[in-house]
ZABADREN-585527 format. One record per atom (N, C-alpha, C, O): chain; atom name; x, y, z. Coordinates in steps of 0.05 Angstrom, whole numbers, m for minus. Example, Ala and Ser with C-alpha at 12.3 -4.5 7.8 and 13.67 -1.06 7.14 Angstrom:
<atoms>
('A'; 'N'; (264; m114; 156))
('A'; 'CA'; (246; m90; 156))
('A'; 'C'; (264; m66; 156))
('A'; 'O'; (285; m66; 169))
('A'; 'N'; (257; m45; 142))
('A'; 'CA'; (273; m21; 143))
('A'; 'C'; (258; 1; 157))
('A'; 'O'; (268; 23; 161))
</atoms>
This chain:
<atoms>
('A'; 'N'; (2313; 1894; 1819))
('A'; 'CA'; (2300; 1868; 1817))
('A'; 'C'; (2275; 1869; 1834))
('A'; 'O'; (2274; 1877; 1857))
('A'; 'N'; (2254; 1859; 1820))
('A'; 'CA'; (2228; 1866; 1837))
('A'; 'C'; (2226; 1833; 1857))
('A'; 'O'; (2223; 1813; 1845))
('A'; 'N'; (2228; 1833; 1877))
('A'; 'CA'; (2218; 1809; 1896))
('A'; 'C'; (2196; 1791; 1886))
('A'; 'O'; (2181; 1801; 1870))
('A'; 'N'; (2191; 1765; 1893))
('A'; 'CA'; (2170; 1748; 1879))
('A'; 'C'; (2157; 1750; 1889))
('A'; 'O'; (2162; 1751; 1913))
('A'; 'N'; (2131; 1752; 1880))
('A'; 'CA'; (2111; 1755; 1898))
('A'; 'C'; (2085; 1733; 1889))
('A'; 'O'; (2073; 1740; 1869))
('A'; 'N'; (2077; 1713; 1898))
('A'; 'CA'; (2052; 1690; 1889))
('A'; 'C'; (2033; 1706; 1878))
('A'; 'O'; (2023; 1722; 1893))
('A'; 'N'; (2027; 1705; 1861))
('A'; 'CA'; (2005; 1716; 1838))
('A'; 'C'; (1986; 1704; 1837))
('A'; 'O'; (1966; 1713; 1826))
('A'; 'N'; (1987; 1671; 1853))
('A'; 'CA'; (1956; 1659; 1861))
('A'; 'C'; (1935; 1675; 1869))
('A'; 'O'; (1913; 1675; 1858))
('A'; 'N'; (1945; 1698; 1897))
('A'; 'CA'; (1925; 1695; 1902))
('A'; 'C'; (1920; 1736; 1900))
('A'; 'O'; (1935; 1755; 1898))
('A'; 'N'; (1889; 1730; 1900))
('A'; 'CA'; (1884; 1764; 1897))
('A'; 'C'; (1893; 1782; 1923))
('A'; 'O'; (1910; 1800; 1920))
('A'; 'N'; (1882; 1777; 1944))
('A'; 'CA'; (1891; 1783; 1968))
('A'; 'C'; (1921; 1787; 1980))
('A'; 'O'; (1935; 1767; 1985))
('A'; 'N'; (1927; 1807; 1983))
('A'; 'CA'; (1955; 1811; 1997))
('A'; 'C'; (1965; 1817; 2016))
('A'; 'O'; (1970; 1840; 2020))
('A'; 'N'; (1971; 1799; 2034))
('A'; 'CA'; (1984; 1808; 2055))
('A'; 'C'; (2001; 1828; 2060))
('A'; 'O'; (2020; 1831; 2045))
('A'; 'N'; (1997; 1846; 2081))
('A'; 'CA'; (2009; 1874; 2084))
('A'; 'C'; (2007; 1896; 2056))
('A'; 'O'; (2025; 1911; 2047))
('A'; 'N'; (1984; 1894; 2048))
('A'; 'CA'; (1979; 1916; 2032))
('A'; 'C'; (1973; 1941; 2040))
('A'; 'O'; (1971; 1961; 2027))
('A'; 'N'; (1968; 1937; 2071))
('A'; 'CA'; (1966; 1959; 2084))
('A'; 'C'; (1990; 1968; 2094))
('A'; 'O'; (2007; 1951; 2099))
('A'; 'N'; (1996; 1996; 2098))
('A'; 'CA'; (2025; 2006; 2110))
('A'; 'C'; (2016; 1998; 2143))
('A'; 'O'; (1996; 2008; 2153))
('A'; 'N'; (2035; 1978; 2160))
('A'; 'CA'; (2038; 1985; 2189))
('A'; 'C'; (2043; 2008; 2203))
('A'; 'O'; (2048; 2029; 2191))
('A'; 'N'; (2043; 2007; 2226))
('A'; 'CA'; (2036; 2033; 2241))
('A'; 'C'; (2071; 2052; 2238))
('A'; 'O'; (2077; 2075; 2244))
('A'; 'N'; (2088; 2028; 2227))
('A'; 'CA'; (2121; 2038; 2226))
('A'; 'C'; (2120; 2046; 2204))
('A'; 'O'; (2143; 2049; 2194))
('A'; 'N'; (2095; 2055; 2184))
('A'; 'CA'; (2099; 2065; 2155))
('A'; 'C'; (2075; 2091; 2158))
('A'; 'O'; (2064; 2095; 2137))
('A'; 'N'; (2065; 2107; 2178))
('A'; 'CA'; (2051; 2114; 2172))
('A'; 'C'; (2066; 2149; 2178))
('A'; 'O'; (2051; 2168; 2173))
('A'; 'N'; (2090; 2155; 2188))
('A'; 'CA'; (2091; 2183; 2185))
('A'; 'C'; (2107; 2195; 2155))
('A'; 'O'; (2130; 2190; 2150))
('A'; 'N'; (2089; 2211; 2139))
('A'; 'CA'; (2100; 2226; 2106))
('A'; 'C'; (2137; 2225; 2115))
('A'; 'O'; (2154; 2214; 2101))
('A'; 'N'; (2141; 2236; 2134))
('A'; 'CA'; (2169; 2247; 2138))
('A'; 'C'; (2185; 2229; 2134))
('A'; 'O'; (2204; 2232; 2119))
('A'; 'N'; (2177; 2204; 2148))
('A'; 'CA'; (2198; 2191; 2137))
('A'; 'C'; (2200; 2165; 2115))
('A'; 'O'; (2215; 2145; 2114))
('A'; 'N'; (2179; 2175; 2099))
('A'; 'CA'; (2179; 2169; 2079))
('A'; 'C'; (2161; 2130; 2080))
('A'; 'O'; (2155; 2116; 2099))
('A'; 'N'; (2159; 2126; 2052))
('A'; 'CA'; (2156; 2092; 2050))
('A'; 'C'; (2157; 2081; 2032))
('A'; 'O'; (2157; 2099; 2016))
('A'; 'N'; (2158; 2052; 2013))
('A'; 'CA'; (2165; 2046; 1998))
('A'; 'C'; (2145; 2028; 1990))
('A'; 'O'; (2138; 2016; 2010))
('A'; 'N'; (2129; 2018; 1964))
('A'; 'CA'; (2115; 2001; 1953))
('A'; 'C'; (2131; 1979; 1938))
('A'; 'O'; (2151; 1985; 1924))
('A'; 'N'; (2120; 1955; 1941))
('A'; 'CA'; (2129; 1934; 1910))
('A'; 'C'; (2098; 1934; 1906))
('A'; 'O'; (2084; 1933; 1926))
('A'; 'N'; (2087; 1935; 1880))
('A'; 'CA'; (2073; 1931; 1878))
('A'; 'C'; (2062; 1911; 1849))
('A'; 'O'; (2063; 1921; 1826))
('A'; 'N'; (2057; 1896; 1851))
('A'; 'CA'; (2047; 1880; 1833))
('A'; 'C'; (2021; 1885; 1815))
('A'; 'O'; (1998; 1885; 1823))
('A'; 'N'; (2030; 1889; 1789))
('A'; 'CA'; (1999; 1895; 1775))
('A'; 'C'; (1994; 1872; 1745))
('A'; 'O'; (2009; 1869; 1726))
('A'; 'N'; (1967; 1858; 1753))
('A'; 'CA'; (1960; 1839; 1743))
('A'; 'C'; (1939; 1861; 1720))
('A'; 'O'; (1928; 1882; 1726))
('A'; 'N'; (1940; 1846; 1697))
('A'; 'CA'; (1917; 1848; 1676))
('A'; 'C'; (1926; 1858; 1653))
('A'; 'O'; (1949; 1849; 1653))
('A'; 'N'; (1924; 1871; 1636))
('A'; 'CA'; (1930; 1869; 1604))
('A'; 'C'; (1947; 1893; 1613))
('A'; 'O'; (1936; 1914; 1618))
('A'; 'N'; (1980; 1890; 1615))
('A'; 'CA'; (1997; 1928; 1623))
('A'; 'C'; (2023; 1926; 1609))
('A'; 'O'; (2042; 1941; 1612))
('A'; 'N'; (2022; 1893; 1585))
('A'; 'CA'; (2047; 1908; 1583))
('A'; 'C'; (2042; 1905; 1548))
('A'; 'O'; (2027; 1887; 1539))
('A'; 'N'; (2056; 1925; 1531))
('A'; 'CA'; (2052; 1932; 1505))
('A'; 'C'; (2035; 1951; 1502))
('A'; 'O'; (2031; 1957; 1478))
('A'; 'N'; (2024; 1963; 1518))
('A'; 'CA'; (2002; 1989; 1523))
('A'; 'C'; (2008; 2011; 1527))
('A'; 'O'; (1991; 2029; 1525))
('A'; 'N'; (2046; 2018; 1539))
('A'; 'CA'; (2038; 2045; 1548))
('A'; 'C'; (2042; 2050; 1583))
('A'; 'O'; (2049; 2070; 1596))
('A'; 'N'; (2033; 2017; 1592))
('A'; 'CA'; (2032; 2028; 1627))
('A'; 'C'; (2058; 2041; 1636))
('A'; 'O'; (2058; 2064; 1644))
('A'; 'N'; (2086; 2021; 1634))
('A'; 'CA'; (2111; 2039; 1642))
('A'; 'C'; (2111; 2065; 1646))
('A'; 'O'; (2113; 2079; 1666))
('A'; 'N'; (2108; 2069; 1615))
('A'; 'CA'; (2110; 2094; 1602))
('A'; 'C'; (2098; 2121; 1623))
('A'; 'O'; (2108; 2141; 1633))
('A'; 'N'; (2067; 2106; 1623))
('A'; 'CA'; (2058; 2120; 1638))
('A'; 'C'; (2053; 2125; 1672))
('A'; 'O'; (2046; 2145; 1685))
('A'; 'N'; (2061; 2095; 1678))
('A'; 'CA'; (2064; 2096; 1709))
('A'; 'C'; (2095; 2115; 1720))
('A'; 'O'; (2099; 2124; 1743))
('A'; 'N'; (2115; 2118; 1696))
('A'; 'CA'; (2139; 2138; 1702))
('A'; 'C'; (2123; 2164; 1698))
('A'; 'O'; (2127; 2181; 1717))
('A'; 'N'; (2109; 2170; 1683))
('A'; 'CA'; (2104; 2203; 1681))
('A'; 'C'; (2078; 2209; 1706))
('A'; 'O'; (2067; 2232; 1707))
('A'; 'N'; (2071; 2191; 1721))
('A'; 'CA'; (2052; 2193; 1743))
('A'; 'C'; (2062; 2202; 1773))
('A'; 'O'; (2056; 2220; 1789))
('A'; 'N'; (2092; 2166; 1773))
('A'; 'CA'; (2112; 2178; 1797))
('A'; 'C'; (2117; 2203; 1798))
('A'; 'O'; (2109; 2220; 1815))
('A'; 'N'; (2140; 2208; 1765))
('A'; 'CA'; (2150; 2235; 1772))
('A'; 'C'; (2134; 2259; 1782))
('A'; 'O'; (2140; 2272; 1802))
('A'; 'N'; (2111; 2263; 1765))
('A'; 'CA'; (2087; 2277; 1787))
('A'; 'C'; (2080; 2284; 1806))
('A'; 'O'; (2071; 2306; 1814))
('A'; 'N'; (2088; 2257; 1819))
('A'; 'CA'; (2083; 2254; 1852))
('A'; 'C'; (2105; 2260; 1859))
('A'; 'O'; (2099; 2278; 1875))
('A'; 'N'; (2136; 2258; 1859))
('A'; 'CA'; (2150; 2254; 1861))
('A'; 'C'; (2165; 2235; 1870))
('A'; 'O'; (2183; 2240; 1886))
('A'; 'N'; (2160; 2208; 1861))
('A'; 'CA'; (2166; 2188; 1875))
('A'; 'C'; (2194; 2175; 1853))
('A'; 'O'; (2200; 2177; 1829))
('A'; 'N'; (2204; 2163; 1873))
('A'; 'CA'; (2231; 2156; 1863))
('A'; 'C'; (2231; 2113; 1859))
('A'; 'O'; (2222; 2097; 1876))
('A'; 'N'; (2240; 2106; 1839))
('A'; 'CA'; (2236; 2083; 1832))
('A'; 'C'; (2245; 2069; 1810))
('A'; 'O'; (2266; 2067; 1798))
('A'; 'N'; (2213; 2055; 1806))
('A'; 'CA'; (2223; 2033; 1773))
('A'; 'C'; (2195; 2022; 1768))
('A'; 'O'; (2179; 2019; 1787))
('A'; 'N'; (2187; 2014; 1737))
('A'; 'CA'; (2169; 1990; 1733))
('A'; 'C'; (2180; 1972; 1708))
('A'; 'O'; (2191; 1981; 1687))
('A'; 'N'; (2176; 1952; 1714))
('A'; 'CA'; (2186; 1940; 1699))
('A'; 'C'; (2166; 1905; 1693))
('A'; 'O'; (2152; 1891; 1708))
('A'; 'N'; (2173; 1903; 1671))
('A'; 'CA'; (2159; 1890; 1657))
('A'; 'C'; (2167; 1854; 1681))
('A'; 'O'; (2184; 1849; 1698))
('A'; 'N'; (2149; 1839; 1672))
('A'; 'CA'; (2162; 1820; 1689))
('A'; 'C'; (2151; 1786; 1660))
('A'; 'O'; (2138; 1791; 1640))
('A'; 'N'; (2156; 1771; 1664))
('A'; 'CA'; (2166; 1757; 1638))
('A'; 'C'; (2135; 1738; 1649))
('A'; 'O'; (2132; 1720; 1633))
('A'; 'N'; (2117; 1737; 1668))
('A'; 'CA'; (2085; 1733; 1673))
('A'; 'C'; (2060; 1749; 1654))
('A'; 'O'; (2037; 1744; 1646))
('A'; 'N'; (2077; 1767; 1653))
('A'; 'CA'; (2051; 1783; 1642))
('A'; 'C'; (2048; 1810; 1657))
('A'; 'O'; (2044; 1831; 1644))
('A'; 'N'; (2050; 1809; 1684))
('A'; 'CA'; (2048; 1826; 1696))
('A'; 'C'; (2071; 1856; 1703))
('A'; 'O'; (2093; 1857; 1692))
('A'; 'N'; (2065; 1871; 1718))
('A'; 'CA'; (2083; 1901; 1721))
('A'; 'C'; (2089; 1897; 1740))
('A'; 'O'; (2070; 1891; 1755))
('A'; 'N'; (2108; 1896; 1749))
('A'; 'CA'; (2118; 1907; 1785))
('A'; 'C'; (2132; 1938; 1778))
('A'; 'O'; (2149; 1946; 1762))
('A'; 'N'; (2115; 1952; 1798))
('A'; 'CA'; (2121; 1977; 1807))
('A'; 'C'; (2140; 1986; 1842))
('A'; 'O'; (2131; 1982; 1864))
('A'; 'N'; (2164; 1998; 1836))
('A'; 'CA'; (2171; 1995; 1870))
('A'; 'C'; (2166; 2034; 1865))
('A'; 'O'; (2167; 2051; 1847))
('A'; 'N'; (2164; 2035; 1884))
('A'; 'CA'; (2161; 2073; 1889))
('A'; 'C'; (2167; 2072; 1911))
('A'; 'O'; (2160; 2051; 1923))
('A'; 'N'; (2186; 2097; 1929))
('A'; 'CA'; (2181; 2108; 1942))
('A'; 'C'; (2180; 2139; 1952))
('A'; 'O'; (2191; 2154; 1935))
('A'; 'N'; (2173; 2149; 1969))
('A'; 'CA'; (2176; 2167; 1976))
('A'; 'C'; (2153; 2181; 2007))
('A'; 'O'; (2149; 2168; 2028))
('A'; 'N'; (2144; 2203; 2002))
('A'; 'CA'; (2131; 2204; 2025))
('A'; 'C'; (2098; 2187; 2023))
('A'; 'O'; (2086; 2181; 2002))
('A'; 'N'; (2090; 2183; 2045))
('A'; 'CA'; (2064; 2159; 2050))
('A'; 'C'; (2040; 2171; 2030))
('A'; 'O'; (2025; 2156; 2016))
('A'; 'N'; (2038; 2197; 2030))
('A'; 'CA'; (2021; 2202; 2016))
('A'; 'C'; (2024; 2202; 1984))
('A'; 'O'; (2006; 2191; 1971))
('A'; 'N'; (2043; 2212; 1974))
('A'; 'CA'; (2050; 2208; 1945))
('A'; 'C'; (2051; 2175; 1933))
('A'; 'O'; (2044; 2169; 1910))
('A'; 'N'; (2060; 2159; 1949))
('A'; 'CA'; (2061; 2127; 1948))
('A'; 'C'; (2030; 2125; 1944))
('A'; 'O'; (2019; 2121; 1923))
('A'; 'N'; (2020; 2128; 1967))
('A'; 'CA'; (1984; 2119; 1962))
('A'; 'C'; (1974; 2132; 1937))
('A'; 'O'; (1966; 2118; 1919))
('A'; 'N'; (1974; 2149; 1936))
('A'; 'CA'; (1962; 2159; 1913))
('A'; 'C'; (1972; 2148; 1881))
('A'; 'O'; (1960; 2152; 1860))
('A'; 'N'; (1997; 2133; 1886))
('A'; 'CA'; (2005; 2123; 1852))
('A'; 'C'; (1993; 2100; 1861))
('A'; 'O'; (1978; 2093; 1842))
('A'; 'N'; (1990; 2078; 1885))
('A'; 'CA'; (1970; 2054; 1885))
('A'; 'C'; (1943; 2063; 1882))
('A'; 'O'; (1929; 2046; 1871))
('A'; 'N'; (1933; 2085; 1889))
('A'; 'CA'; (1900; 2079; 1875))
('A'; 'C'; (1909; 2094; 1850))
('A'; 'O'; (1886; 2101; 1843))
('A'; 'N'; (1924; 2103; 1833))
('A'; 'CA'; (1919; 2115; 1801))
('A'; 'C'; (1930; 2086; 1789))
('A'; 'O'; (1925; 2084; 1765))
('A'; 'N'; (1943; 2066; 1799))
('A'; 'CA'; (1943; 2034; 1792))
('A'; 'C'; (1921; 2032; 1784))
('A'; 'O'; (1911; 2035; 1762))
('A'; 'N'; (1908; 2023; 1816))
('A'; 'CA'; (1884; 2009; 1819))
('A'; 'C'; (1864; 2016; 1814))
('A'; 'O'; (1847; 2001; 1806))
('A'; 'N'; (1862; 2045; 1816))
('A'; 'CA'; (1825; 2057; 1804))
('A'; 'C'; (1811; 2046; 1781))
('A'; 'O'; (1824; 2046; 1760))
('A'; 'N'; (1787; 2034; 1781))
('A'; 'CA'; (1764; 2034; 1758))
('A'; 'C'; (1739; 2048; 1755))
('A'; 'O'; (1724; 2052; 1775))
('A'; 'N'; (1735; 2053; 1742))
('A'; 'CA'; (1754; 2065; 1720))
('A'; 'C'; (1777; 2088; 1726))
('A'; 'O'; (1778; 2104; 1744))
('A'; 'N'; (1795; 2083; 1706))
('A'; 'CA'; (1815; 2102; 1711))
('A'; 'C'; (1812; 2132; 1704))
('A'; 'O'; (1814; 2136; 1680))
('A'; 'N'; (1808; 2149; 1715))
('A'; 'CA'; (1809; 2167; 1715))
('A'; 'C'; (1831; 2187; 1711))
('A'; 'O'; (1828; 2212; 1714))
('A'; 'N'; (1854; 2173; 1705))
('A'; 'CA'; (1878; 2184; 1696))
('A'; 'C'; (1892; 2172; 1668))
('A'; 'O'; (1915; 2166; 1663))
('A'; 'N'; (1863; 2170; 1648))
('A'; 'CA'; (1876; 2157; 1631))
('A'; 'C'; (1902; 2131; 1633))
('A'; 'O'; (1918; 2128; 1615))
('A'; 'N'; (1902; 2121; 1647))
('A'; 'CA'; (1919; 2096; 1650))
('A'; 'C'; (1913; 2075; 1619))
('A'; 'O'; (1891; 2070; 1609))
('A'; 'N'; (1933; 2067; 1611))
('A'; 'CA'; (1925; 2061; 1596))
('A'; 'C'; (1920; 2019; 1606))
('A'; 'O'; (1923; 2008; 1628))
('A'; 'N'; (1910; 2009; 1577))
('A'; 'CA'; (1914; 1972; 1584))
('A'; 'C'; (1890; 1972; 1600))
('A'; 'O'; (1872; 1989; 1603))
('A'; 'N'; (1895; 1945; 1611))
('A'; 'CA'; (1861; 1940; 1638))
('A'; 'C'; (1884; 1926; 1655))
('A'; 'O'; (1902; 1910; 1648))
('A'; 'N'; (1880; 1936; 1680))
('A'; 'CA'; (1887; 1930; 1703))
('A'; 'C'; (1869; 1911; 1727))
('A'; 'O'; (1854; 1920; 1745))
('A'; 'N'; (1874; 1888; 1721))
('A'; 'CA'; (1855; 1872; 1740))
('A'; 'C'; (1856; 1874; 1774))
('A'; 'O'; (1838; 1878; 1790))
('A'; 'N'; (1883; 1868; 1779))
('A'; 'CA'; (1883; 1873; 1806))
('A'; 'C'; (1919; 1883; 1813))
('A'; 'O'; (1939; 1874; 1800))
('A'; 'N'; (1921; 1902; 1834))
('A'; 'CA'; (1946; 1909; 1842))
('A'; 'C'; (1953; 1898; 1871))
('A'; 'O'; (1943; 1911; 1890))
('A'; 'N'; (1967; 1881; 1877))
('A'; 'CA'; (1975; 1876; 1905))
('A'; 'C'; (1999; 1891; 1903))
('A'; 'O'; (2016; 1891; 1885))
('A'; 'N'; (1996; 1911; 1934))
('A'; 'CA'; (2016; 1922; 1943))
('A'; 'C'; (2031; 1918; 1967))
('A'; 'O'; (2018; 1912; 1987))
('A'; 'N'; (2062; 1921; 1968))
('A'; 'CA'; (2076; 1912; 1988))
('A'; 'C'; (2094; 1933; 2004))
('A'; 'O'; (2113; 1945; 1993))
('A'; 'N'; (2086; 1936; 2027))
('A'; 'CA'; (2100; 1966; 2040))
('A'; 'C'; (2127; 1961; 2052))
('A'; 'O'; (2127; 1940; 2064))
('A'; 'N'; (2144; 1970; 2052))
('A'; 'CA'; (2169; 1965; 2069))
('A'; 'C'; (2187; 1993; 2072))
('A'; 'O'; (2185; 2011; 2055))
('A'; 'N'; (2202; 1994; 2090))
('A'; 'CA'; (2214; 2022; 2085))
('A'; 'C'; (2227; 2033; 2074))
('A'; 'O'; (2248; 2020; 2072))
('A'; 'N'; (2227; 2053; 2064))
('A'; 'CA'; (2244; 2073; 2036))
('A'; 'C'; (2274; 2059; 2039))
('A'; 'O'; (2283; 2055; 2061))
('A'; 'N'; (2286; 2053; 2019))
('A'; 'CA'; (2318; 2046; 2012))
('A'; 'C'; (2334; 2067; 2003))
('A'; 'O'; (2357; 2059; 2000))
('A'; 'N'; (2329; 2097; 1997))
('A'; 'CA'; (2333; 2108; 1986))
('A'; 'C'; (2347; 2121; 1955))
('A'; 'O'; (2365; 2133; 1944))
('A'; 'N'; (2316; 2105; 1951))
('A'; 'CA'; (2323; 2104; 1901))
('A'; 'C'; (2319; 2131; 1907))
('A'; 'O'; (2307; 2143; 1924))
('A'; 'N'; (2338; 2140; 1881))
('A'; 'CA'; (2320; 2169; 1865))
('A'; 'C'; (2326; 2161; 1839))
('A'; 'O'; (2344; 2148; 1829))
('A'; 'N'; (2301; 2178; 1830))
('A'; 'CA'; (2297; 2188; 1805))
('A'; 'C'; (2273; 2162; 1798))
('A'; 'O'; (2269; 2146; 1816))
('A'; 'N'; (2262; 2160; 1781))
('A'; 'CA'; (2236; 2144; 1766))
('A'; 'C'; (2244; 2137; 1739))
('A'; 'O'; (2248; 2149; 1719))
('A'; 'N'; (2245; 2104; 1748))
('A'; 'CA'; (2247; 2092; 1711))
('A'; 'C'; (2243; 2076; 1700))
('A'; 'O'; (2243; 2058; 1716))
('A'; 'N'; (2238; 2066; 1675))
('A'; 'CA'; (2231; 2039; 1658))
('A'; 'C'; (2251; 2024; 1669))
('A'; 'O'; (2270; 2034; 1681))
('A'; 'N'; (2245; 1993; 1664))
('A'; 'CA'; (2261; 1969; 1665))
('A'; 'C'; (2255; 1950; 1652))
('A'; 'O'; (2268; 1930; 1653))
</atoms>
């Protein structure tokens, strides 16, 4: 279940990882919320074949707004890197849909495995 998160506003609190999220080793975890045209396109689809990539362990799943929540985790660097292939414009990883804005939420790894639709 992805957490609620206010979709008012663009800005997100703790979208940055705190200083208790910043060593790879022990890993970290995103919710991440993605606003703009992502579902009927392909994004799931393709935000699962991006994690696995990275190796990140999780879910995205459609949410009944309009929007994607993505939770990933794994080590700090593999996490950051699926929030900017979210967020990049243009996308440069073929992403598919238009992605307006992604608020991301850091907290520490729970330990998911594996990467999947919802």
């Amino acid at each position: 279940m992805c957490p609620s998160q206010d979709h008012s506003s663009a800005a997100a609190a703790g979208s940055e990882p705190d200083a208790s999220h910043t060593a790879d080793a022990a890993g970290t975890r995103v919710t991440a919320w993605v606003h703009g045209h992502v579902q009927g396109v392909g994004f799931r689809w393709w935000t699962l074949q991006n994690a696995k990539e990275l190796g990140l362990a999780g879910y995205a799943k459609n949410l009944v707004d309009g929007r994607v929540c993505v939770v990933a985790e794994g080590t700090e660097t593999a996490v950051a890197e699926l929030v900017q292939r979210l967020s990049e414009q243009p996308s440069k990883h073929h992403r598919p849909g238009s992605v307006e804005t992604v608020i991301p939420h850091y907290t520490d790894p729970r330990g998911a495995s594996g990467f999947h639709t919802r």
